[in-house]
Structure formats: structure tokens, C-alpha cells
C-alpha positions as CSV (number, residue, x, y, z in Angstrom):
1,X,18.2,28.5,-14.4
2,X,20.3,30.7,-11.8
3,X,20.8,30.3,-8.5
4,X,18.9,33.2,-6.3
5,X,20.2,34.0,-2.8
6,X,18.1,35.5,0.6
7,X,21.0,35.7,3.1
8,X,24.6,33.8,3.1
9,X,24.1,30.1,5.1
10,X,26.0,29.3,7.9
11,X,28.1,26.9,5.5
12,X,28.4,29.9,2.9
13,X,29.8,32.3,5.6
14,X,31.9,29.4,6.7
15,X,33.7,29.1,3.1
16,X,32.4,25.7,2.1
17,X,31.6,24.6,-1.4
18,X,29.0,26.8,-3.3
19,X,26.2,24.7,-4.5
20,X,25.9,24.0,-8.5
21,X,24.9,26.6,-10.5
22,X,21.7,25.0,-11.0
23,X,20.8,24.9,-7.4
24,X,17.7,27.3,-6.5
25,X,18.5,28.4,-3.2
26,X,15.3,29.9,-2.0
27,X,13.6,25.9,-2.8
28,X,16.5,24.4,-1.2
29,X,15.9,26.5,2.0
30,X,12.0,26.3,2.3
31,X,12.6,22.9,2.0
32,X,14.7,22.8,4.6
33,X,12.2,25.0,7.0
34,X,9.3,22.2,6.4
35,X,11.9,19.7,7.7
36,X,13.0,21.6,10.4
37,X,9.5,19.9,12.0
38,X,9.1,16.6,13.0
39,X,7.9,14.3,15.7
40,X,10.1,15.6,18.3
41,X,9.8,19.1,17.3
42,X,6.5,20.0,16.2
43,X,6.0,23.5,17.1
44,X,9.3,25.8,16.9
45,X,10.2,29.2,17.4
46,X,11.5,31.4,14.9
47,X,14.8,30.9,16.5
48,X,14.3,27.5,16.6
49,X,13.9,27.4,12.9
50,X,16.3,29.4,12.0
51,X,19.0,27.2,13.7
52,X,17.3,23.7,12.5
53,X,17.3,25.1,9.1
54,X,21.0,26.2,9.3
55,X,20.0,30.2,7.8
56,X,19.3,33.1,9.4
57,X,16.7,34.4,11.5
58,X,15.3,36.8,8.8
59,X,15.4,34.2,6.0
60,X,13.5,32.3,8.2
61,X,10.9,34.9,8.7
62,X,10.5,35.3,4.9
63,X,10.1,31.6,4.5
64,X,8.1,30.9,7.6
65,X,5.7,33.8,6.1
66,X,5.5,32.7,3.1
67,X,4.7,29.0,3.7
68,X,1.5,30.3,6.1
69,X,0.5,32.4,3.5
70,X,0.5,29.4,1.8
71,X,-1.4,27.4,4.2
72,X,1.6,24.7,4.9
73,X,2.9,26.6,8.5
74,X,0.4,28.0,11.2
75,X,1.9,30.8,13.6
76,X,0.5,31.2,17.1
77,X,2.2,32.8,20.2
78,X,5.9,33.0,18.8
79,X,5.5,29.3,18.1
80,X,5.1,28.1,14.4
81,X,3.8,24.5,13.1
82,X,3.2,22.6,10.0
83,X,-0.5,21.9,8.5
84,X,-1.8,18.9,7.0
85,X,-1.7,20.8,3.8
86,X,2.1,19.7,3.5
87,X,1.0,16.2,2.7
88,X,0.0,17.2,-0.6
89,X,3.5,17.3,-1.1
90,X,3.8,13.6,-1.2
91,X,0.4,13.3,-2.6
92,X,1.9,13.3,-6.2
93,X,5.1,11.0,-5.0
94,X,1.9,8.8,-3.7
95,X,-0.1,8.8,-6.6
96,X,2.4,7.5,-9.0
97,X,2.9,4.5,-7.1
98,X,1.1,1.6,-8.5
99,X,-0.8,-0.9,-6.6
100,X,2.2,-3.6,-7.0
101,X,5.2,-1.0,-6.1
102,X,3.1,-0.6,-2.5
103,X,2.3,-4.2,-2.4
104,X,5.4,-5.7,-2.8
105,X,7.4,-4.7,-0.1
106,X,4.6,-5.8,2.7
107,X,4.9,-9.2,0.7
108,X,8.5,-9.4,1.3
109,X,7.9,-9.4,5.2
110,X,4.7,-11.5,5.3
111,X,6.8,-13.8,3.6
112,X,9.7,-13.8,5.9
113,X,7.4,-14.0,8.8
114,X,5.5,-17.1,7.4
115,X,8.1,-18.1,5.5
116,X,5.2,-19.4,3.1
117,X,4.3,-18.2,-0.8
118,X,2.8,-15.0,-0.7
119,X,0.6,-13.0,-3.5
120,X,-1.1,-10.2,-4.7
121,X,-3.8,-10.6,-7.9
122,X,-7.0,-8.0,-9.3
123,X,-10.1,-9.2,-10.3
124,X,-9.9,-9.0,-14.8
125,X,-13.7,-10.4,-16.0
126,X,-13.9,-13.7,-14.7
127,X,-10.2,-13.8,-13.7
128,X,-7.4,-12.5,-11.3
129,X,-4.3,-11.5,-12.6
130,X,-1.2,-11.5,-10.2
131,X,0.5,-8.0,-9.9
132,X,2.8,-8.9,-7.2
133,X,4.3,-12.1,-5.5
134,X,7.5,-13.8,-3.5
135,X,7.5,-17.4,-3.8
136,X,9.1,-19.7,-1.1
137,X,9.1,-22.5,-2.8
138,X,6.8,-24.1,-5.7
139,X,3.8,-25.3,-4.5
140,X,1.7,-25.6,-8.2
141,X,2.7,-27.6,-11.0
142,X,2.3,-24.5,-12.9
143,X,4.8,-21.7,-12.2
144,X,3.1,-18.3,-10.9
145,X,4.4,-15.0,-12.4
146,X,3.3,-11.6,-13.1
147,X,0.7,-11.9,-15.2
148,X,-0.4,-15.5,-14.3
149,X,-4.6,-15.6,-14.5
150,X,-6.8,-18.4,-12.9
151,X,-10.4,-18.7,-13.2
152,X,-11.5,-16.2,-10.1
153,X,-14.1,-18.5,-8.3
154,X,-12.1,-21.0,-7.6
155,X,-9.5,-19.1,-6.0
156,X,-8.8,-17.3,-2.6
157,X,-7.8,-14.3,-4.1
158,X,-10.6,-14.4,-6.6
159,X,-13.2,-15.3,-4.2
160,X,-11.9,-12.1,-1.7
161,X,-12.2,-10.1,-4.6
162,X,-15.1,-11.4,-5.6
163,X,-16.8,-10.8,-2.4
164,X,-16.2,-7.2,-2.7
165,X,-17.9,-6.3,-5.6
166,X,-21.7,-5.0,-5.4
167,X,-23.8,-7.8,-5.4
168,X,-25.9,-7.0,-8.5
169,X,-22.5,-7.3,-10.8
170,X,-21.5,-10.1,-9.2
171,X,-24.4,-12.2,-9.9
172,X,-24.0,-11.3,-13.2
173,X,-20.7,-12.1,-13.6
174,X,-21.1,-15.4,-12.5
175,X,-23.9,-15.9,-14.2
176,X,-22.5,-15.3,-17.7
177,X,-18.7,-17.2,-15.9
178,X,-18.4,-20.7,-16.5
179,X,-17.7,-22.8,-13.6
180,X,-15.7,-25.6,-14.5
181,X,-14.7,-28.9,-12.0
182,X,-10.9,-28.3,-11.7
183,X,-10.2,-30.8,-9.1
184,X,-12.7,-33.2,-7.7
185,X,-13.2,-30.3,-4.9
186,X,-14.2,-27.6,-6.8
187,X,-16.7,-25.8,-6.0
188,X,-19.3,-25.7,-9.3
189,X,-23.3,-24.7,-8.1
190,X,-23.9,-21.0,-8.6
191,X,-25.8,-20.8,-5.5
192,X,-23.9,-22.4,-3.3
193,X,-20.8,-20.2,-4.6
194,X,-23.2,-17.0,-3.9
195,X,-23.8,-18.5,-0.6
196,X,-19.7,-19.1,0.3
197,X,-19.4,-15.5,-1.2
198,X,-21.3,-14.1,1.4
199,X,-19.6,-15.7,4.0
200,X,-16.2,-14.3,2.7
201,X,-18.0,-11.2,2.6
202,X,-19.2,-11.2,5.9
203,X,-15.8,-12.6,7.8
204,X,-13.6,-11.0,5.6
205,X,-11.4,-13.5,4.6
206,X,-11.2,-16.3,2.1
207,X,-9.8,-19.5,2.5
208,X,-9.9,-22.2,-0.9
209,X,-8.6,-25.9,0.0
210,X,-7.7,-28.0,-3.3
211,X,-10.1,-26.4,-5.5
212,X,-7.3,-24.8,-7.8
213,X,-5.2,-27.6,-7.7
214,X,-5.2,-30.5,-5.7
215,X,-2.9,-30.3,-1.9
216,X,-2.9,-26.3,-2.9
217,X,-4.3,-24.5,0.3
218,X,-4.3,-20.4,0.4
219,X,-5.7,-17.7,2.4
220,X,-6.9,-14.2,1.0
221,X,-8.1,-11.0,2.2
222,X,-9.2,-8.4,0.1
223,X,-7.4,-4.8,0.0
224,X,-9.4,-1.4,-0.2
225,X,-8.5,2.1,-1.7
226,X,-9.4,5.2,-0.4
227,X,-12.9,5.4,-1.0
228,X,-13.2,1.8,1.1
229,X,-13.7,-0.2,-2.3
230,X,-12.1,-3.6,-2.9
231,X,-9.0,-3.2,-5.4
232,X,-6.9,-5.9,-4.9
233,X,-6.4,-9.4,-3.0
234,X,-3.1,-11.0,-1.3
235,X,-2.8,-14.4,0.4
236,X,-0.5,-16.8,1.8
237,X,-0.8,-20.6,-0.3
238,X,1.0,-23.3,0.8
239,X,0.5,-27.3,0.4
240,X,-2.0,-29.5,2.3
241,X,0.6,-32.0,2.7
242,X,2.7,-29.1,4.6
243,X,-0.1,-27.5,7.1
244,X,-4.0,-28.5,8.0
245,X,-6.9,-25.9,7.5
246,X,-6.5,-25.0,11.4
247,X,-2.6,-24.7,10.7
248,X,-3.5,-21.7,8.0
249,X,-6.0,-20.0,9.7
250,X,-4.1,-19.9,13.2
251,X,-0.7,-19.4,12.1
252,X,-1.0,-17.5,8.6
253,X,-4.5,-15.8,8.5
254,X,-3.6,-12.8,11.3
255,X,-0.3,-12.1,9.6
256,X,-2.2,-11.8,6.4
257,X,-4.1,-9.4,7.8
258,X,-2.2,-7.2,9.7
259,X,-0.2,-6.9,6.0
260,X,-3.5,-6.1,4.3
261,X,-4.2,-3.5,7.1
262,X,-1.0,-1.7,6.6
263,X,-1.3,-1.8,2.8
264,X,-4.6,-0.4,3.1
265,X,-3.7,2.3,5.3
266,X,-0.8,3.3,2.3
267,X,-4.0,2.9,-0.9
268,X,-5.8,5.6,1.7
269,X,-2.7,7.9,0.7
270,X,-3.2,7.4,-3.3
């Protein structure tokens, strides 16, 4: 592939390094036209563009032109903006990402902030997996990596997740899930796990206290895609010994939230 030209750049006329050989010029300076915008200049004249963009006024004619016919610039008394159509640009960038590549660097800061474990899981059958987590400090006697599946009912995460699914396919998936005593608190009757389901359903949150393990206390809130379905889980886990139930829900639960907010508003972009 050759390099094409429209006019000589200010750093061209100026006698600074040509760009490689492989370089297509016209791409390089469109692109540079859609960020001549931004939050502090969101209309601009031609002029305006020109300058920002570093070519000359009729290059920046052409591309301006071009990018309405395009439907990615409007043009409106001398003054020329971008259109939402330009975040399909990122769309594809957005798409690749996977659910743990967005999630993991909102864990990172809930963690710093609560300086607590922090997690992400999906719901597998009758189990989560984790996709995503930053531990703090170990708080199981079994050690939590990628991959790591518990039974779902008798988790936070699981129970978030859970919560979110239509209520005909849960039923049935507890009715065909075995519900095993893990700890002298678990939680084992169908119906009275249908009735706590509905409760996470209805306020959103989860919170599971020994019924994992015993002194193992977590938090969970579900996370949605675009289409408002429940995809995902995180939480916050720490050890009863360490904080009370009032302790996680007034110190850790907001945080947690505010997180899954934020990741939600990204999994609207995917």
C-alpha cells in the first residue's frame, strides 16, 4: 500500500520527516478532522478545523464533506459538528472487550476504596464461575481464581445472579439443583430460597453471611448488558470476625454499587 496525498501539511511544508511509506495520508487526516472535536470544541468552523487538524483549509473541505456525506459531521451556518454516528467507531473496539477485560479495572478501585476482596462470577447451570477478581487478603480456606465455581445458591454472587433470571427458569433450575448444608447456616428449603430470591430481586442486592463457608460474609449486585438483562455479578467478601452485617452493608454495599453502575453503563456500549 502507497501513501496518497490531498495537500502538503503544515509539518510537510515545514520540512519535517515524511511519514512511512505505508502511511495512508488521507485516513491519517480524517482522523485527525473527527478529533479536531471535543468537549471544548464541539461545533468548529471550517477554519477552525483546518487549524485543529494542522492541513489546509481545502483538505478540510474535502474531508469535512465527505464525513457528512457519511453521516459522522453535520454542517449548519458555517459551523460543522460531529454525529452520534461516530461512536460506531468504537463500537467494534467495544465489542471485543469481554465482560472480565471491562470488569476488572472497576475491581481494582472498589478494592482500593474498601480495601476488602473483591469479585466478579456468571451464573454456569447451578454454579458461578469467577471471570474476574483482586484479593486483599485470603479470607476462604480455599483459594479463589479464575475459574473457581461454587454451588450458586449459596452464594452472593450466585444468588444476584440468580435473582435476575426469569422466574419460570429459575424455579426449574432449582428444582432439578441440589441444595446441600454447607455450613450449619446454609440456607437448604426451596421455598424459602425462592422467597430470599425475591427479596434480592426486589432490593437489588444480595448479601450471604456464613452460608459458603463459615465467618465468610460478601455483598453482590448483579450487572446488566445492554438490553437490561442480568450478565454478571461482583461483590465485596470479607470475614465476620473482621466487620458485622451493618459494617458491610453501610460501608461496602454503596461502593459496590456505584462500581456496578459504572460497569453497567460500559456493557450498554457492547
Amino acid at each position: 500500500m502507497t501513501a496518497t496525498s490531498d495537500e502538503p501539511t503544515t509539518a510537510e511544508r515545514r520540512g519535517e520527516p515524511a511519514p512511512s511509506r505505508d502511511t495512508v495520508q488521507s485516513l491519517a487526516r480524517g482522523l485527525a478532522v473527527i478529533r479536531a472535536f471535543d468537549a471544548d470544541h464541539p461545533e468548529l468552523t471550517l477554519s477552525e478545523v483546518a487549524r485543529r487538524a494542522d492541513i489546509t483549509r481545502a483538505a478540510a473541505g474535502r474531508f469535512l464533506r465527505t464525513l457528512e456525506e457519511l453521516g459522522y459531521v453535520r454542517g449548519r451556518d458555517r459551523l460543522f459538528a460531529l454525529t452520534p454516528r461516530v461512536l460506531e467507531l468504537g463500537f467494534s473496539y467495544l465489542s471485543a472487550l469481554s465482560i472480565p477485560e471491562i470488569v476488572q479495572p472497576h475491581l481494582e478501585r472498589l478494592s482500593r476504596e474498601v480495601d476488602e476482596s473483591v469479585s466478579a462470577a456468571v451464573l454456569d447451570g447451578e454454579e458461578i464461575v469467577y471471570i474476574a477478581r483482586v484479593p486483599t487478603r485470603r479470607i476462604m480456606s480455599v483459594r479463589i481464581t479464575i475459574g473457581t465455581r461454587f454451588p450458586a445458591f449459596a452464594t452472593s454472587m450466585g444468588r444476584a445472579l440468580l435473582a435476575g433470571m426469569p422466574a419460570a427458569e429459575r424455579d426449574a433450575l432449582l428444582a432439578a439443583s441440589a441444595l446441600p448444608a454447607l455450613t450449619d447456616r446454609t440456607l437448604t428449603n426451596a421455598s424459602a430460597l425462592r422467597d430470599e430470591l425475591a427479596r434480592v430481586a426486589e432490593q437489588g442486592w444480595a448479601l450471604v453471611d456464613g452460608e459458603l463457608e463459615p465467618g465468610l460474609r460478601s455483598v453482590a449486585v448483579p450487572l446488566h448488558d445492554r438490553r437490561g438483562d442480568v450478565v454478571a455479578a461482583v461483590n465485596v467478601s470479607t470475614s465476620a470476625t473482621r466487620d458485622s452485617v451493618d459494617h458491610v452493608l453501610a460501608q461496602y454495599l454503596p461502593p459496590l454499587q456505584q462500581t456496578a453502575a459504572a460497569i453497567d453503563a460500559e456493557l450498554r456500549l457492547v
